[in-house]
C-alpha positions in Angstrom: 0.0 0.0 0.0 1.3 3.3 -1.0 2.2 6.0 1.7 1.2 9.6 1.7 3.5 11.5 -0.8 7.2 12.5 0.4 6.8 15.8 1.6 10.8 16.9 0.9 13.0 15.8 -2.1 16.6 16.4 -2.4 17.8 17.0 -6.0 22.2 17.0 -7.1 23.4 19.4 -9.3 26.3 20.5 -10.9 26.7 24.0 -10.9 29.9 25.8 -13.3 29.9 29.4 -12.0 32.4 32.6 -11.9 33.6 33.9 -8.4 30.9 35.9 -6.6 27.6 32.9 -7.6 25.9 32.4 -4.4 25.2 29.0 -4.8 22.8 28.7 -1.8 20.7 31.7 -3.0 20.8 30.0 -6.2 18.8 26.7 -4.7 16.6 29.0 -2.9 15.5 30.9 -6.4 14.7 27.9 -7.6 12.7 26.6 -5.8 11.1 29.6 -5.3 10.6 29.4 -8.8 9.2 26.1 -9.1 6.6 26.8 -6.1 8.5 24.1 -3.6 11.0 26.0 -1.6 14.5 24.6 -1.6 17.7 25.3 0.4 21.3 24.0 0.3 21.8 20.8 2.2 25.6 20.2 1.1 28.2 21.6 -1.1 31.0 20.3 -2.6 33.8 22.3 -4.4 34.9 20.4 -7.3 37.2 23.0 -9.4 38.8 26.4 -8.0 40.6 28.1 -10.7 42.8 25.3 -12.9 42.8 22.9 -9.7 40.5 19.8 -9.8 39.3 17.9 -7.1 41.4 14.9 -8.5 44.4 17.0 -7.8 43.0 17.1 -4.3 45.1 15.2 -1.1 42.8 13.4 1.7 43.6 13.9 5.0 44.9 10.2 5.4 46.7 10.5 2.2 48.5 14.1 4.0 49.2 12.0 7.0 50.9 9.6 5.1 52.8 11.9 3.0 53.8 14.2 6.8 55.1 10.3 7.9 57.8 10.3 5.4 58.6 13.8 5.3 56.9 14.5 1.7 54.1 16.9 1.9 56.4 19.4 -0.4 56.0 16.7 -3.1 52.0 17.5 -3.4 52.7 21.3 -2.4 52.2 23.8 -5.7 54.6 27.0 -5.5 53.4 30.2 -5.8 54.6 30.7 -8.7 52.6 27.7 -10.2 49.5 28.1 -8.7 49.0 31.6 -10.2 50.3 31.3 -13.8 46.4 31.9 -15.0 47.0 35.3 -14.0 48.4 37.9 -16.6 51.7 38.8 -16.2 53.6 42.3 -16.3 57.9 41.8 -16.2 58.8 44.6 -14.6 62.5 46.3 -14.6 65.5 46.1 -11.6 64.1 49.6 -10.4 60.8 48.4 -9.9 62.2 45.1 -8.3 63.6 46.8 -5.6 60.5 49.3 -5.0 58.4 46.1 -4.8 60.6 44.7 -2.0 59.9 47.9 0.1 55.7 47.9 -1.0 56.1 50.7 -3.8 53.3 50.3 -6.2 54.6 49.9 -9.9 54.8 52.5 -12.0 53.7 51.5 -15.8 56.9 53.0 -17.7 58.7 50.7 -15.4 57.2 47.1 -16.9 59.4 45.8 -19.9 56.9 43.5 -21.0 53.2 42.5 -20.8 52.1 38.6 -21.2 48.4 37.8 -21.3 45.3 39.9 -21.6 43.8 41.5 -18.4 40.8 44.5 -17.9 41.3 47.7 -16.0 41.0 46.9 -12.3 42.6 43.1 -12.4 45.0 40.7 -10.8 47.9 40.5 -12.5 51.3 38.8 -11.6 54.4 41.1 -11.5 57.6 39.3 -12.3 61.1 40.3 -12.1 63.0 40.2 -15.3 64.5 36.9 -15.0 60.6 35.8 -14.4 61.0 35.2 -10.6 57.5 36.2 -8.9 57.5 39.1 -6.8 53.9 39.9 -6.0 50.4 40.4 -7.2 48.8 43.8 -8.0 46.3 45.5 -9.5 46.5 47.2 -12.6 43.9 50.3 -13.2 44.4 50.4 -17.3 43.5 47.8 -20.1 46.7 46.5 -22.1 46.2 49.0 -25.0 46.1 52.0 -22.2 49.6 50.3 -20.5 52.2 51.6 -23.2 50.7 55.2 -23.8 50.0 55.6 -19.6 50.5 58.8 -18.0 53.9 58.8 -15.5 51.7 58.8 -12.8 50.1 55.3 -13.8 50.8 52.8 -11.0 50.5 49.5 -10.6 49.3 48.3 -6.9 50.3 46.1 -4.7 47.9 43.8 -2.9 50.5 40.7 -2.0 54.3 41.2 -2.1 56.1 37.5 -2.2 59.6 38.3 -1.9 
């Protein structure tokens, strides 16, 4: 004999979204939208940037790896874990400014790799392409050649 109707159903999704998706707001639109209610029971991050959940360490697999002294091996520098981020080599004087947390001026960057919009991350390399920091650049590519003297680059992480 059949039972009264469930009264809840949980659905799975997949969602692909840019930073800044509110995911639970998300399940509450829709079921809002399809006259049910709805909320966020679980959530599980699967991608953040280029790194995959298969690239992803348990914690037993960490414990194992701090038992023979190898967490390094599974570690991702800096410098790899940011080369989606445009990159601006920058000359010796501006090496030394970033090392005291001088913003960048633009007629100091010898060369521009990537495309980027006013207002984003970008990675500032020395010219031997170590990493030295992330800033944030206020012009668009085309704007970076032909930028006024008082055009600056700014710092939001120095790493050296």
């Amino acid at each position: 004999m059949a039972g009264p109707p469930p009264t809840t159903m949980d659905v799975t999704f997949d969602v692909v979204c840019s930073k800044g998706t509110y995911v639970r707001t998300l399940c509450a639109d829709i079921g809002e939208a399809l006259g049910v209610g709805g909320h966020l029971a679980g959530l599980e991050r699967r991608r953040a940037g280029r790194f995959g959940i298969e690239q992803a360490v348990t914690l037993d697999e960490l414990g194992k790896l701090a038992e023979r002294e190898a967490v390094e091996s599974r570690l991702s520098s800096p410098a790899a874990a940011l080369t989606d981020l445009p990159a601006l080599r920058v000359d010796e004087r501006a090496v030394q400014g970033i090392q005291h947390g001088v913003a960048v001026p633009a007629m100091q960057v010898l060369k521009a790799e990537g495309t980027w919009a006013a207002g984003d991350r970008v990675r500032l390399l020395a010219p031997d392409g170590r990493l030295l920091a992330i800033g944030r650049i206020p012009c668009a590519p085309e704007a970076l050649g032909q930028a006024a003297s008082g055009l600056a680059i700014k710092l939001e992480k120095v790493l050296v």
